[in-house]
CHARMM internal coordinates of N, CA and C (Angstrom, degrees):
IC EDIT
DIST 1 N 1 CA 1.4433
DIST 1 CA 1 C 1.5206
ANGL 1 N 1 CA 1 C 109.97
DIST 1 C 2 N 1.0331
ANGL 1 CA 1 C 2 N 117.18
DIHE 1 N 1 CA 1 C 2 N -53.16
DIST 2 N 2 CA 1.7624
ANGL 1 C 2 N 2 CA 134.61
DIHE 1 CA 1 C 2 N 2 CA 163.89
DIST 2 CA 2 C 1.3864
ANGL 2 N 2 CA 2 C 103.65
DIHE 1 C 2 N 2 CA 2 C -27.89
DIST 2 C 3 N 1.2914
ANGL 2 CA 2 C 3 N 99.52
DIHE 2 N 2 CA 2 C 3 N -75.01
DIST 3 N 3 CA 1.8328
ANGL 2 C 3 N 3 CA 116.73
DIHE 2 CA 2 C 3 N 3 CA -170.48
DIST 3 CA 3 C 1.6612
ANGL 3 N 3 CA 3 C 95.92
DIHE 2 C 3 N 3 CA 3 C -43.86
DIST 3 C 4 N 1.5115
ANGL 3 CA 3 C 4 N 117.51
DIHE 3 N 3 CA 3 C 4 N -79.90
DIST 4 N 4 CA 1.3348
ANGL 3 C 4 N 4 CA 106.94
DIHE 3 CA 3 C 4 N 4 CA 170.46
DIST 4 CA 4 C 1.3178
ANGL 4 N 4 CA 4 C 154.24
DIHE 3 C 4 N 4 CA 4 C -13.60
DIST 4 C 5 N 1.8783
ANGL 4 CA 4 C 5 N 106.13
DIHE 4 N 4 CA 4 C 5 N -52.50
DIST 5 N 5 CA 1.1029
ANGL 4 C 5 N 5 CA 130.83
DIHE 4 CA 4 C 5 N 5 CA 167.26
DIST 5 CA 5 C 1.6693
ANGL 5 N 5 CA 5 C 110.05
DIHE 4 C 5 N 5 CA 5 C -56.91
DIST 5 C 6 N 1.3935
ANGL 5 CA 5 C 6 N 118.95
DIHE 5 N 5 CA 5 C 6 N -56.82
DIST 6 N 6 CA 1.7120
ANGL 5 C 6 N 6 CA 139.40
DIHE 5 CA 5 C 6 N 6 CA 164.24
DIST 6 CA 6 C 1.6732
ANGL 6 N 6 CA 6 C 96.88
DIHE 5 C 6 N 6 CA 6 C -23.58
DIST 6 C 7 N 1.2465
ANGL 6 CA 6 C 7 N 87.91
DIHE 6 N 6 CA 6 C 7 N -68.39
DIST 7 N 7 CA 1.6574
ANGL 6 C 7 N 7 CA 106.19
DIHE 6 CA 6 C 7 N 7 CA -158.31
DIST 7 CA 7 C 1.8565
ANGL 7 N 7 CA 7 C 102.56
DIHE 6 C 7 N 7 CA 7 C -41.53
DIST 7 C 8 N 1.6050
ANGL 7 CA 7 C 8 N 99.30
DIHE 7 N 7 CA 7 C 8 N -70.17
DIST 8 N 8 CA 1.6650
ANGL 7 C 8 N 8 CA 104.76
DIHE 7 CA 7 C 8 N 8 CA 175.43
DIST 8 CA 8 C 1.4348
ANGL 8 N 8 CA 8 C 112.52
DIHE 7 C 8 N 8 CA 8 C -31.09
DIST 8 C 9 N 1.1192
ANGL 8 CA 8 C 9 N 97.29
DIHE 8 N 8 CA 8 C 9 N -58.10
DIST 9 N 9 CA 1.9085
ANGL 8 C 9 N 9 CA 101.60
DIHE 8 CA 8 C 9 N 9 CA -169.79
DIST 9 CA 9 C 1.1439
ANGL 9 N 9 CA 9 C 116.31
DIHE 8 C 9 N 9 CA 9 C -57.41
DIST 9 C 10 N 1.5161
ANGL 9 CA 9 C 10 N 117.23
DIHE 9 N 9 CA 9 C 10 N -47.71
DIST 10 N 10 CA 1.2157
ANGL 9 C 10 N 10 CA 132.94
DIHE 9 CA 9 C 10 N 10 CA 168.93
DIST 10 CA 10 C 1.9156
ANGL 10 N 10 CA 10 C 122.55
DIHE 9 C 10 N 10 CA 10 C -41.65
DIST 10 C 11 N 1.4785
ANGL 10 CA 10 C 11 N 87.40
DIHE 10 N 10 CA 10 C 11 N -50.57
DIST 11 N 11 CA 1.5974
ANGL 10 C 11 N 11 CA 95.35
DIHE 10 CA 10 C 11 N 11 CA 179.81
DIST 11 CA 11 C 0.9552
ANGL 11 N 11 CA 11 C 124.15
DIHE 10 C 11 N 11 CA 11 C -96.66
DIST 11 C 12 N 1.5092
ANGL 11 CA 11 C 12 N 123.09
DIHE 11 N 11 CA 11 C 12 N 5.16
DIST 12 N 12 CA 1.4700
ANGL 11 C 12 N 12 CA 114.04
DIHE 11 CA 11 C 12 N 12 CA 153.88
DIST 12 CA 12 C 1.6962
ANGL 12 N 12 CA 12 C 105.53
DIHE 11 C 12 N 12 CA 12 C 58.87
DIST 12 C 13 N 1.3192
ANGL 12 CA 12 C 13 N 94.56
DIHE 12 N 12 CA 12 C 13 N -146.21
DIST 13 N 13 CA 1.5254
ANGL 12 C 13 N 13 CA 118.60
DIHE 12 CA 12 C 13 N 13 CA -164.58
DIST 13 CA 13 C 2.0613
ANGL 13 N 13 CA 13 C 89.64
DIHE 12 C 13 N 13 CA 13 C -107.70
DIST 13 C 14 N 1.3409
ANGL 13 CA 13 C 14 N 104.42
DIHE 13 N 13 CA 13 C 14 N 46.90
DIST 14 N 14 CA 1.8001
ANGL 13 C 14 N 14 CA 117.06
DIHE 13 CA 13 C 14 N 14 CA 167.19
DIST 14 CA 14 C 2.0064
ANGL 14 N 14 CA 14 C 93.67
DIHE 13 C 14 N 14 CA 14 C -124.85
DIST 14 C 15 N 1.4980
ANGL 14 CA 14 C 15 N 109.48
DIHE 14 N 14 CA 14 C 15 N 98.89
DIST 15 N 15 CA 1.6259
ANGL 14 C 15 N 15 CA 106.65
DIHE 14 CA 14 C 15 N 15 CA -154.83
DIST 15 CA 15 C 1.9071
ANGL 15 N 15 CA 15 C 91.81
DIHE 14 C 15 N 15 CA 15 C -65.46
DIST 15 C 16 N 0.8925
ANGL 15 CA 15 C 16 N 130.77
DIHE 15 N 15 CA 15 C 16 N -30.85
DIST 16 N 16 CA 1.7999
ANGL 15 C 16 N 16 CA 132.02
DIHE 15 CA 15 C 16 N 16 CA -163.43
DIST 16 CA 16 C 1.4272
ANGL 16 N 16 CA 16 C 104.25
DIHE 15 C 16 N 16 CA 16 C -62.77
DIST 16 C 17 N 1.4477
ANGL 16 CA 16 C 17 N 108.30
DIHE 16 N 16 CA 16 C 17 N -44.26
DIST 17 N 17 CA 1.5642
ANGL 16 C 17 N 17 CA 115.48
DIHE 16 CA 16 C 17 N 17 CA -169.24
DIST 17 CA 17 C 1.4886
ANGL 17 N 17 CA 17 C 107.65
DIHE 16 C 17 N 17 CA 17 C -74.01
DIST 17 C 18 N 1.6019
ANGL 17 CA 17 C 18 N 106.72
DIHE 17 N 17 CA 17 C 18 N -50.75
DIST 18 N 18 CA 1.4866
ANGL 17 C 18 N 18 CA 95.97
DIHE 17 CA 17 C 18 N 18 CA -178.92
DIST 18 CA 18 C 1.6531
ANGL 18 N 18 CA 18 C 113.66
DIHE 17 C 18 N 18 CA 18 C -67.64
DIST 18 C 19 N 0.8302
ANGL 18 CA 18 C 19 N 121.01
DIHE 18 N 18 CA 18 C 19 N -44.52
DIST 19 N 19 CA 1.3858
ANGL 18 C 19 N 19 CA 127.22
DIHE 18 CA 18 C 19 N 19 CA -172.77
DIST 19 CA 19 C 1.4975
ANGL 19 N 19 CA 19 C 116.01
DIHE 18 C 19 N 19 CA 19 C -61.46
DIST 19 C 20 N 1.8715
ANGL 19 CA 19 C 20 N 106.28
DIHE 19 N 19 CA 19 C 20 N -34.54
DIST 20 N 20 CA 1.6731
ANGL 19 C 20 N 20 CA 90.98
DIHE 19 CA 19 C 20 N 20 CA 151.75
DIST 20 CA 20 C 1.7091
ANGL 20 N 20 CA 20 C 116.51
DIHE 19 C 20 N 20 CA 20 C -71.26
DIST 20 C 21 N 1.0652
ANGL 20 CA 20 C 21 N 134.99
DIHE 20 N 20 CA 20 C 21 N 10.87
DIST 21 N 21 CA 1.3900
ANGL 20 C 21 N 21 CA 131.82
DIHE 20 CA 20 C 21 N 21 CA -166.27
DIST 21 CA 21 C 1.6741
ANGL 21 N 21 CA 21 C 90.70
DIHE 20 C 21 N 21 CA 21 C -113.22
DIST 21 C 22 N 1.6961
ANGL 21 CA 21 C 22 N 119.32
DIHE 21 N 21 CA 21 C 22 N -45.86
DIST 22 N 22 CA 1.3652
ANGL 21 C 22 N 22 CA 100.22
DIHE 21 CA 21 C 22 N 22 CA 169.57
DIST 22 CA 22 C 1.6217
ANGL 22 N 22 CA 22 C 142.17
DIHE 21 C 22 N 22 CA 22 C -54.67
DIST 22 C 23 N 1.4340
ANGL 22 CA 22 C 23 N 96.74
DIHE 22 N 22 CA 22 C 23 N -24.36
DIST 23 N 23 CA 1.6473
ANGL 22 C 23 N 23 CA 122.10
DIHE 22 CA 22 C 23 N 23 CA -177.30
DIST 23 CA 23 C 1.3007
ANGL 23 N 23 CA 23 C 102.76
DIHE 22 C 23 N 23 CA 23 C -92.08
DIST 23 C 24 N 1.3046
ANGL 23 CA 23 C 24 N 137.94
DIHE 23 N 23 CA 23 C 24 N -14.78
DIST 24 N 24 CA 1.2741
ANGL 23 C 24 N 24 CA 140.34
DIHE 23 CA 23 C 24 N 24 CA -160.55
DIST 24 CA 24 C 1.8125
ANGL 24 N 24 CA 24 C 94.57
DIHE 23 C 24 N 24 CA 24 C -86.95
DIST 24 C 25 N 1.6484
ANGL 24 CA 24 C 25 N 92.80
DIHE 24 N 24 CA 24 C 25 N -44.39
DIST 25 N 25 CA 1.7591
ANGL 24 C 25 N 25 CA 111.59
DIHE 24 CA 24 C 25 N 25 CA -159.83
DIST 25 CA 25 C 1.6133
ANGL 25 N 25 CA 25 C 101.18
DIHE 24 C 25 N 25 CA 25 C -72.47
DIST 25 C 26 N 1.2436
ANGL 25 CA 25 C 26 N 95.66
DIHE 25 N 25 CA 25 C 26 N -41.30
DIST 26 N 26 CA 1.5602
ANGL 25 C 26 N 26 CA 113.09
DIHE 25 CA 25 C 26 N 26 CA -161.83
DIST 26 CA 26 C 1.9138
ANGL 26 N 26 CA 26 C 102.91
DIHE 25 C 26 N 26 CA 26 C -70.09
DIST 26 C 27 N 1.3556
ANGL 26 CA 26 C 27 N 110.60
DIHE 26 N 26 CA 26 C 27 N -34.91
DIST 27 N 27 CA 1.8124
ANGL 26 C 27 N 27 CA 110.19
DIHE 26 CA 26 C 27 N 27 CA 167.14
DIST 27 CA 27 C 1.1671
ANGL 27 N 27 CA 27 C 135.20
DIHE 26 C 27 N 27 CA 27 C -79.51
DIST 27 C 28 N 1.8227
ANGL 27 CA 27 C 28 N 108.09
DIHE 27 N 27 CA 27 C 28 N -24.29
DIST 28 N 28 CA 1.6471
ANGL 27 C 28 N 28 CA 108.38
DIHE 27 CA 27 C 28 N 28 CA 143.10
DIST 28 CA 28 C 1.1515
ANGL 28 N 28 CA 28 C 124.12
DIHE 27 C 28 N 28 CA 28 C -55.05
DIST 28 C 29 N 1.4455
ANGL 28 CA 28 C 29 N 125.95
DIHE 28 N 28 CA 28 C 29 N -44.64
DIST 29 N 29 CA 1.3784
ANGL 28 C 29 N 29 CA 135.54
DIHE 28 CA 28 C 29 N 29 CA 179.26
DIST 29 CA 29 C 1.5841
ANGL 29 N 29 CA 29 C 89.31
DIHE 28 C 29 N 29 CA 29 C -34.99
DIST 29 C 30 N 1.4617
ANGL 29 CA 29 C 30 N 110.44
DIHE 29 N 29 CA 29 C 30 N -104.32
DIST 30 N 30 CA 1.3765
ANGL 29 C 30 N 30 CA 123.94
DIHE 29 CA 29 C 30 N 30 CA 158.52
DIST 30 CA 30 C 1.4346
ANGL 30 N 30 CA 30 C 113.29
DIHE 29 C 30 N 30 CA 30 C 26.10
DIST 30 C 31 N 1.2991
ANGL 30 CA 30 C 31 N 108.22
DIHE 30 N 30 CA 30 C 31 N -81.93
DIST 31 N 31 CA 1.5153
ANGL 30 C 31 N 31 CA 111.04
DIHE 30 CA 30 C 31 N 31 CA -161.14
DIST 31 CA 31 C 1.4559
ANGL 31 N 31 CA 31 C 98.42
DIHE 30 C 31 N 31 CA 31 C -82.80
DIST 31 C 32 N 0.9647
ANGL 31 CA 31 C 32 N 125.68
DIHE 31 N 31 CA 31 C 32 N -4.02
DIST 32 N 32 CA 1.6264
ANGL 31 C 32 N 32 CA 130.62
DIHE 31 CA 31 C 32 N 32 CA -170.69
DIST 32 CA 32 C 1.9277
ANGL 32 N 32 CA 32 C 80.86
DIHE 31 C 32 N 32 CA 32 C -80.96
DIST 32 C 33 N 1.2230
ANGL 32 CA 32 C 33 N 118.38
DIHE 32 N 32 CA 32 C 33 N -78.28
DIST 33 N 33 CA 1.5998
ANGL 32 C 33 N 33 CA 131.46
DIHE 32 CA 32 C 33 N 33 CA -170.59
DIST 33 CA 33 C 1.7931
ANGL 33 N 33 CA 33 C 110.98
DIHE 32 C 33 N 33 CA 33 C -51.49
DIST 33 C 34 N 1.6745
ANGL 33 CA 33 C 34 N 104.37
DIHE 33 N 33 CA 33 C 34 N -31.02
DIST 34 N 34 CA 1.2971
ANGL 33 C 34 N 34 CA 79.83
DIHE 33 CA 33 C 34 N 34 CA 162.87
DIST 34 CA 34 C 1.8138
ANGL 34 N 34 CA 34 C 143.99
DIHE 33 C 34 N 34 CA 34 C -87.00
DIST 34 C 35 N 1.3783
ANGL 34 CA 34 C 35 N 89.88
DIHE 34 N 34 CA 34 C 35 N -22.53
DIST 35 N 35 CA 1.6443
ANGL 34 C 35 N 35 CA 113.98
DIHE 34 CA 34 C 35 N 35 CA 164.68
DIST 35 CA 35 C 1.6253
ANGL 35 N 35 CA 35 C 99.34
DIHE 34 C 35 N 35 CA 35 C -54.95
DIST 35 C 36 N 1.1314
ANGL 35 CA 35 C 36 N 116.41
DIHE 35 N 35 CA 35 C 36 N -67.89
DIST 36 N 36 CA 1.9073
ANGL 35 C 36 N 36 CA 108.66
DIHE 35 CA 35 C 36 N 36 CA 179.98
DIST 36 CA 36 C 1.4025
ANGL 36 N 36 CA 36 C 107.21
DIHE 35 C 36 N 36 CA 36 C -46.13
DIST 36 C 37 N 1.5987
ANGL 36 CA 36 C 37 N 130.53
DIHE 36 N 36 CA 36 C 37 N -61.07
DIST 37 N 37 CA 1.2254
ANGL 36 C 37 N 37 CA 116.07
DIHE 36 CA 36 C 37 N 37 CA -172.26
DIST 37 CA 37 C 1.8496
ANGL 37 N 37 CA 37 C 117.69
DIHE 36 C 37 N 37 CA 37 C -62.24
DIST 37 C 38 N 0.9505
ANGL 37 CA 37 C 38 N 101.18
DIHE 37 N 37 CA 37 C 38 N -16.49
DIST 38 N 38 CA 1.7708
ANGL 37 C 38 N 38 CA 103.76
DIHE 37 CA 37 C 38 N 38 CA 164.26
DIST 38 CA 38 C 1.2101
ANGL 38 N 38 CA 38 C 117.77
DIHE 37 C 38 N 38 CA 38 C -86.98
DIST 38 C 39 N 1.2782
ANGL 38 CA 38 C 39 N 136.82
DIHE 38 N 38 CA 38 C 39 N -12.41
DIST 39 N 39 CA 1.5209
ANGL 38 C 39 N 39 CA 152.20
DIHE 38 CA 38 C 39 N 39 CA -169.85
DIST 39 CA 39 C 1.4799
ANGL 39 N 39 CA 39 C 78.00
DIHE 38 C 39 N 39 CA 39 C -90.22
DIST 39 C 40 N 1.3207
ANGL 39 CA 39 C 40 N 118.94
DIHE 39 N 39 CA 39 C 40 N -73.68
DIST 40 N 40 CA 1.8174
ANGL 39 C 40 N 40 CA 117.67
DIHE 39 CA 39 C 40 N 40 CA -150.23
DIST 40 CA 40 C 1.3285
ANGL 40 N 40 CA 40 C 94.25
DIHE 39 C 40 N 40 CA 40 C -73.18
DIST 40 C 41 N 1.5599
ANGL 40 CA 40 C 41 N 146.03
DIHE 40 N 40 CA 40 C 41 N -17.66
DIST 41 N 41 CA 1.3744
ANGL 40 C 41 N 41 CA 130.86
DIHE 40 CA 40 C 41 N 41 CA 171.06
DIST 41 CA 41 C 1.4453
ANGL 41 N 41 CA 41 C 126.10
DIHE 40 C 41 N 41 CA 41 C -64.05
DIST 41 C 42 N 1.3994
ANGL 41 CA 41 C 42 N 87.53
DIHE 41 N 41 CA 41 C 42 N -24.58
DIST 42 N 42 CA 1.9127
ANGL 41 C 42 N 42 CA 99.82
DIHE 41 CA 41 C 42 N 42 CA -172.19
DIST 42 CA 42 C 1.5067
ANGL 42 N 42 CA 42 C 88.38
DIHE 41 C 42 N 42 CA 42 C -86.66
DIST 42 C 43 N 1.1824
ANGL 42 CA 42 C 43 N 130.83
DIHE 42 N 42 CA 42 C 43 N -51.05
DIST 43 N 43 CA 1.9929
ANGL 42 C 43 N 43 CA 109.64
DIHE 42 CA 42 C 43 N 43 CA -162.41
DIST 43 CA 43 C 1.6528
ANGL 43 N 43 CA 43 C 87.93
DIHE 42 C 43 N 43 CA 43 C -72.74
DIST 43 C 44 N 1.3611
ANGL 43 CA 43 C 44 N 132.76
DIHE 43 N 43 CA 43 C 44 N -49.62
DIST 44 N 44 CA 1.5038
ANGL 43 C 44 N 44 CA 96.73
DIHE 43 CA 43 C 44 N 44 CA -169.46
DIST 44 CA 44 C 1.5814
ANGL 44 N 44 CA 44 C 112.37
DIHE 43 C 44 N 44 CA 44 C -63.24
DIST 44 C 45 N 1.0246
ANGL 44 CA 44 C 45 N 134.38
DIHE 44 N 44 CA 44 C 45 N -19.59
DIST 45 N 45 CA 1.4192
ANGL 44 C 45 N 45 CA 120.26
DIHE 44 CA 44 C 45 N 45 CA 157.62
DIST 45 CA 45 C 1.5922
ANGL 45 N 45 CA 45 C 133.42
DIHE 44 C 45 N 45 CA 45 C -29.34
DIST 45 C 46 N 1.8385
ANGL 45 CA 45 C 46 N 92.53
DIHE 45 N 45 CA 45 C 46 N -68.74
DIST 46 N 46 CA 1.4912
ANGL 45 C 46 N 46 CA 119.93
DIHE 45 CA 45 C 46 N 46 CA 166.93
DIST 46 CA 46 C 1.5402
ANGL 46 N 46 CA 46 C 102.43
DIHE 45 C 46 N 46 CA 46 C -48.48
DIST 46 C 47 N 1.3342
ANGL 46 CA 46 C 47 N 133.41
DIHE 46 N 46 CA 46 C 47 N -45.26
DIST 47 N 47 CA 1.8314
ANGL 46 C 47 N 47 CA 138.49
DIHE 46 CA 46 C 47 N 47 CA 174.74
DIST 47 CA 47 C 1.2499
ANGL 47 N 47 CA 47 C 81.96
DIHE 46 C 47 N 47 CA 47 C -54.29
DIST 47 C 48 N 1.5141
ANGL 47 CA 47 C 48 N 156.71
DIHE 47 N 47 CA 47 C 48 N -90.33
DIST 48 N 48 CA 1.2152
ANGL 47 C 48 N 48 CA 148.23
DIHE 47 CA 47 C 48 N 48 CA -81.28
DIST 48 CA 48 C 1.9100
ANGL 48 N 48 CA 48 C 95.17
DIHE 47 C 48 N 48 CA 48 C -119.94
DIST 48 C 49 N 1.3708
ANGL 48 CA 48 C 49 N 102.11
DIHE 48 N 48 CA 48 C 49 N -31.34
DIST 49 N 49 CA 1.4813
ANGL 48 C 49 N 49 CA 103.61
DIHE 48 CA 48 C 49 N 49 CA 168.51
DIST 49 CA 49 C 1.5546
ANGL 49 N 49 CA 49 C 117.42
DIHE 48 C 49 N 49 CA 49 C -73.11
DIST 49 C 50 N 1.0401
ANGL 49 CA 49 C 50 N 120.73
DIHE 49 N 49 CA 49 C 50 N -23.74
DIST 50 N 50 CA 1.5295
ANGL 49 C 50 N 50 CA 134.70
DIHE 49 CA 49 C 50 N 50 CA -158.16
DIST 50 CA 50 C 1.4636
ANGL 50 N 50 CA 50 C 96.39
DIHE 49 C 50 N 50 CA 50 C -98.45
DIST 50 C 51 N 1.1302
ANGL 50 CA 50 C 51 N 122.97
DIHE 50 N 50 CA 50 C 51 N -36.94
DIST 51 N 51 CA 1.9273
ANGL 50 C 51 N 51 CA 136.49
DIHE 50 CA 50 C 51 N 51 CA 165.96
DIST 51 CA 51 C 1.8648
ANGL 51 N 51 CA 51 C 90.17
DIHE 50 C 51 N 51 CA 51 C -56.36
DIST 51 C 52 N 0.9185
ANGL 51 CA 51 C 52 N 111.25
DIHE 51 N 51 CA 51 C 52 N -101.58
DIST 52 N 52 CA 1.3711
ANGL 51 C 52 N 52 CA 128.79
DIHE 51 CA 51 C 52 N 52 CA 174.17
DIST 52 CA 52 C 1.4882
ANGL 52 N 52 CA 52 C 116.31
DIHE 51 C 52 N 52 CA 52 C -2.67
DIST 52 C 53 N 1.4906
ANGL 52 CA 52 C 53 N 107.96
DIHE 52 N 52 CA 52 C 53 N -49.10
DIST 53 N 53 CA 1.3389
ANGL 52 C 53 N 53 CA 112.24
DIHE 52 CA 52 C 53 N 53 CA -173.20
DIST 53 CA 53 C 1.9813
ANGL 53 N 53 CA 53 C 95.19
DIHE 52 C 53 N 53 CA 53 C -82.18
DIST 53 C 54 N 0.9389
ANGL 53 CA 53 C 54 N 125.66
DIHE 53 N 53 CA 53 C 54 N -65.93
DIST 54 N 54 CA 1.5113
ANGL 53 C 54 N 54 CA 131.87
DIHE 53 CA 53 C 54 N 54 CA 154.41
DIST 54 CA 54 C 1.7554
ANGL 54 N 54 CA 54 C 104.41
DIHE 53 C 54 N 54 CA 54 C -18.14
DIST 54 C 55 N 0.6082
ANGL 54 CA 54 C 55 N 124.69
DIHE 54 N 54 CA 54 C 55 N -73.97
DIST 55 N 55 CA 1.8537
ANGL 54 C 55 N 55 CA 128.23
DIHE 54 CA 54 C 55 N 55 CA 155.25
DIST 55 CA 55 C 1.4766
ANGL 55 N 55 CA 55 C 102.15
DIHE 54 C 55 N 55 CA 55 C -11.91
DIST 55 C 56 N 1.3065
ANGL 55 CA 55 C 56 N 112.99
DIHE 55 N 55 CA 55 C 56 N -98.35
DIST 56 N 56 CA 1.4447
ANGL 55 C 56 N 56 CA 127.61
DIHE 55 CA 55 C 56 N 56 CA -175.33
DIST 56 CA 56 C 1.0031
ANGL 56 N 56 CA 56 C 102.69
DIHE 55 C 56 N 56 CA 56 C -57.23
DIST 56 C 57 N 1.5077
ANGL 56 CA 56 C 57 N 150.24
DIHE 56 N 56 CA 56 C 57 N -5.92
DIST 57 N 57 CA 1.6690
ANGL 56 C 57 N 57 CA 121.23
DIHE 56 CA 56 C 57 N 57 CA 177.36
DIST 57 CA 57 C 2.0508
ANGL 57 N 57 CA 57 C 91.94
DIHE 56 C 57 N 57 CA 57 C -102.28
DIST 57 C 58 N 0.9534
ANGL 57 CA 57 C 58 N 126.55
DIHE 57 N 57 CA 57 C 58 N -21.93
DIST 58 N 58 CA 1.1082
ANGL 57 C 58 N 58 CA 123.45
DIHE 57 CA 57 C 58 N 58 CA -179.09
DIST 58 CA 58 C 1.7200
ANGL 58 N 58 CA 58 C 115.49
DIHE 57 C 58 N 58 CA 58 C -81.46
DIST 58 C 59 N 1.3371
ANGL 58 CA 58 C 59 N 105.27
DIHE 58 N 58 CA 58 C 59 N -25.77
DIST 59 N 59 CA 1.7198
ANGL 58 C 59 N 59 CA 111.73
DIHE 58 CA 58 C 59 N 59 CA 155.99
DIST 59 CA 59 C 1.6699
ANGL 59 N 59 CA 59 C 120.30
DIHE 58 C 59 N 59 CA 59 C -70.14
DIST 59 C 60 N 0.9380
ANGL 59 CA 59 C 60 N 110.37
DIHE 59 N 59 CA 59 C 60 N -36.17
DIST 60 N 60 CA 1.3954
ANGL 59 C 60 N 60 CA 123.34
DIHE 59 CA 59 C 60 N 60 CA 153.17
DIST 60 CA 60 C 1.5114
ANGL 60 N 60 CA 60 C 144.44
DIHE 59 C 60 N 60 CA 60 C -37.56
DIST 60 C 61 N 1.4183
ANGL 60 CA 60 C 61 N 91.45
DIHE 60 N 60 CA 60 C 61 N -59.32
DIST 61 N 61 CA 1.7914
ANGL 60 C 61 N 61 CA 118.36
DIHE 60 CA 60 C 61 N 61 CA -160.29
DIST 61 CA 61 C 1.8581
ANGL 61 N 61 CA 61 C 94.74
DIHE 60 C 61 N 61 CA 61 C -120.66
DIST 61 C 62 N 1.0374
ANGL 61 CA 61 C 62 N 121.56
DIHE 61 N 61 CA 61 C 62 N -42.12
DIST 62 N 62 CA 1.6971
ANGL 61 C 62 N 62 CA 122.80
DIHE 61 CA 61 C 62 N 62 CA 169.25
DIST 62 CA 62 C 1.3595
ANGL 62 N 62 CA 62 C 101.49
DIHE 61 C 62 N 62 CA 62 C 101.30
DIST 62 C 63 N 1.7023
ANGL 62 CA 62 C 63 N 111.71
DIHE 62 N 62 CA 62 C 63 N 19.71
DIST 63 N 63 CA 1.4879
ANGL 62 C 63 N 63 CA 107.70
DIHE 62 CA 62 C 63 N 63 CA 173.10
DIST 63 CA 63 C 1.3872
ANGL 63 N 63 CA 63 C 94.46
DIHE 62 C 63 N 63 CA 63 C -175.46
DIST 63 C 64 N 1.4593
ANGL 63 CA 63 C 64 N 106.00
DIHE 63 N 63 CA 63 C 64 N 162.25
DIST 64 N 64 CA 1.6824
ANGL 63 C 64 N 64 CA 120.46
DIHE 63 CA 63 C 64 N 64 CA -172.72
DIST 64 CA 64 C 1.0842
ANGL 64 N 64 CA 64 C 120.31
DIHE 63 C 64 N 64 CA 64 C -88.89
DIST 64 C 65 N 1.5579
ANGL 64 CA 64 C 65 N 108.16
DIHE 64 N 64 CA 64 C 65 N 143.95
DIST 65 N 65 CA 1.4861
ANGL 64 C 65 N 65 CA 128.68
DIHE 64 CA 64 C 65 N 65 CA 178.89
DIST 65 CA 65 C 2.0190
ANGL 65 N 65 CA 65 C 106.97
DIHE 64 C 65 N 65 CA 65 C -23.84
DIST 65 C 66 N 1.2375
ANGL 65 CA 65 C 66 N 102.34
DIHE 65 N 65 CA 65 C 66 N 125.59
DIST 66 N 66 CA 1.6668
ANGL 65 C 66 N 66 CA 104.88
DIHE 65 CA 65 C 66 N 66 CA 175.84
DIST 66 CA 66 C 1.1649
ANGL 66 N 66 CA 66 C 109.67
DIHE 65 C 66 N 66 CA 66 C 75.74
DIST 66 C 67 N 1.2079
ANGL 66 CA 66 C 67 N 142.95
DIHE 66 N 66 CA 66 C 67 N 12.53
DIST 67 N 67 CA 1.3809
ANGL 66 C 67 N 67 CA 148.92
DIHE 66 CA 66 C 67 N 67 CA 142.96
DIST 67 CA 67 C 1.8714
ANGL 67 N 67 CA 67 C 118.29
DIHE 66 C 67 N 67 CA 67 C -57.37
DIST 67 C 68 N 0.5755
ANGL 67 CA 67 C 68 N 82.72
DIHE 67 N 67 CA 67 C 68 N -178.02
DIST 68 N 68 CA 1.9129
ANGL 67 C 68 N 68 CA 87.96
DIHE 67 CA 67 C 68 N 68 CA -173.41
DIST 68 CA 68 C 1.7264
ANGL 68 N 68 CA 68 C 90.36
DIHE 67 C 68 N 68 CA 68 C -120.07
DIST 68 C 69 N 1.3027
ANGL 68 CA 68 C 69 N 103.65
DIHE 68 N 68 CA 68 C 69 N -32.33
DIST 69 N 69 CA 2.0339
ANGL 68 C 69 N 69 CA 107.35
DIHE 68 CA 68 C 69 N 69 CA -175.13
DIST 69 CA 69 C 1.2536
ANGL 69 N 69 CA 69 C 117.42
DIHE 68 C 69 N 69 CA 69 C 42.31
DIST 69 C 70 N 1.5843
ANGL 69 CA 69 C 70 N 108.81
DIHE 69 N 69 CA 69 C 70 N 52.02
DIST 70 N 70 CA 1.9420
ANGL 69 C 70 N 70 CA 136.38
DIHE 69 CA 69 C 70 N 70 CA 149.97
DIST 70 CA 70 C 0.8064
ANGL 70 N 70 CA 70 C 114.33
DIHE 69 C 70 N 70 CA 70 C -92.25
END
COOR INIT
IC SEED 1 N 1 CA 1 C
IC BUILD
């Protein structure tokens, strides 16, 4: 992203330089957004296991986790 940012400044009104500095910026972006959307896939997972397990203890026990179940 750095390198990119460099690049723009650097190249001014030279269109090759900046424009590798725009594409440079613009594929960190990228990989920046795809690492988050894989970050947030795995905890809603961890949400969806943790439901699940809450599921099965209440099929079990006839009431939910942290209940007193009177």
């Amino acid at each position: 992203m750095i390198a990119g940012i460099v690049l723009v400044a650097v190249g001014g009104d030279k269109g090759a330089v900046a424009g590798a500095g725009v594409v440079i910026a613009g594929i960190a972006v990228m990989v920046w957004m795809l690492g988050w959307l894989f970050r947030m896939s795995l905890s809603s997972n961890r949400d969806r296991d943790r439901e699940e397990e809450a599921r099965q203890y209440f099929t079990e026990h006839g009431h939910w986790p942290g209940e007193d179940g009177q």
